[in-house]
C-alpha positions as CSV (number, residue, x, y, z in Angstrom):
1,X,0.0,0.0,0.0
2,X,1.0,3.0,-0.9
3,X,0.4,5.9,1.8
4,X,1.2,8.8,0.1
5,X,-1.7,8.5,-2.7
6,X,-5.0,7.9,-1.6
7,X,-8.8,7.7,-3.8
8,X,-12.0,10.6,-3.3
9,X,-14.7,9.0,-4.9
10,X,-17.4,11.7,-5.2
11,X,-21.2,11.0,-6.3
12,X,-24.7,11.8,-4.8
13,X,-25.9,8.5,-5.3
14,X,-24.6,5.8,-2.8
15,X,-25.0,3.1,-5.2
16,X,-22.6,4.9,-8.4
17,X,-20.3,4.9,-5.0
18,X,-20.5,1.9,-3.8
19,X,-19.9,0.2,-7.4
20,X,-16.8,2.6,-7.9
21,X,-15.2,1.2,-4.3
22,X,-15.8,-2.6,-5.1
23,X,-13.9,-1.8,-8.5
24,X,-11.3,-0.2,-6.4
25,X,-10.8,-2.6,-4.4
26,X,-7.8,-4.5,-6.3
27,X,-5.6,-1.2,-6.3
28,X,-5.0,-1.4,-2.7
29,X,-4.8,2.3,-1.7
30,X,-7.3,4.6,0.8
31,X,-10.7,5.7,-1.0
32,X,-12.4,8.4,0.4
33,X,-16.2,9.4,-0.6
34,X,-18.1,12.1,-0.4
35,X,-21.9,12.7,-2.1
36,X,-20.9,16.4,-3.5
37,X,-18.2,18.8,-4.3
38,X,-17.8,20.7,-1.3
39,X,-17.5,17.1,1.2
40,X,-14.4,16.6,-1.2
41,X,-13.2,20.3,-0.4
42,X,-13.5,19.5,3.6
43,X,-11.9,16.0,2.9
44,X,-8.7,17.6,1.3
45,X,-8.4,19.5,4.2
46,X,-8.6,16.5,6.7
47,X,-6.5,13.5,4.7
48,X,-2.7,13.0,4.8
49,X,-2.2,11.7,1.5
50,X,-0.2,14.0,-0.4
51,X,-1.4,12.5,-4.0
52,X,-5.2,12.5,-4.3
53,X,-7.0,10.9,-7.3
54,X,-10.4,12.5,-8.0
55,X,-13.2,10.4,-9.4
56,X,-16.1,13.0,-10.2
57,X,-19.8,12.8,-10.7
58,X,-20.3,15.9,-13.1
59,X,-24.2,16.7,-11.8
60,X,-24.0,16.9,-7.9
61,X,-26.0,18.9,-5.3
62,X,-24.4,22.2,-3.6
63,X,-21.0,21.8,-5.6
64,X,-21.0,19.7,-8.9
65,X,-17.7,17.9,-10.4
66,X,-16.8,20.8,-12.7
67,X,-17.5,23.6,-9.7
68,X,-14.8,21.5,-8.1
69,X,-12.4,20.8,-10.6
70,X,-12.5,24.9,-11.3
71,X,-12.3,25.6,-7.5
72,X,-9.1,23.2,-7.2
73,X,-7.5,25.0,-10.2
74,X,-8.2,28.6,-8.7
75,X,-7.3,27.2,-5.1
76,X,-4.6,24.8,-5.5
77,X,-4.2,24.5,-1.5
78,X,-0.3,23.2,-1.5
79,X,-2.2,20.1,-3.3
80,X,-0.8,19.6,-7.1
81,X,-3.6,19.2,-9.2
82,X,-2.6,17.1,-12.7
């Protein structure tokens, strides 16, 4: 395992989430959820992984997947987005 990268998986519906984890499951590394945008924005404030791979629902209450991916790019936080 590898504890510098971890996994934000980020949909509103618990199912889409659920399916993305059990696909996951073979890479061995932490996965994180959250059902919209702005849970992923307090969850990169709380994890220790320095690498964090996004998997994004586009359509989410309060803060969709593009919001985000704009937010991140305006407001890198010390966190390298690629």
């Amino acid at each position: 395992m590898n504890p510098t990268v971890a996994i934000i998986i980020a949909d509103d519906l618990k199912f889409n989430r659920f399916a993305i984890r059990r696909q996951l499951d073979i890479v061995q590394l932490p996965v994180y959820e959250a059902s919209n945008g702005r849970q992923v924005l307090d969850l990169l404030q709380v994890i220790a992984e320095k690498n964090i791979i996004l998997c994004l629902d586009i359509e989410m209450p309060i803060m969709d997947g593009l919001a985000l991916m704009q937010h991140l790019y305006d407001n890198p936080a010390g966190k390298q987005i690629k």
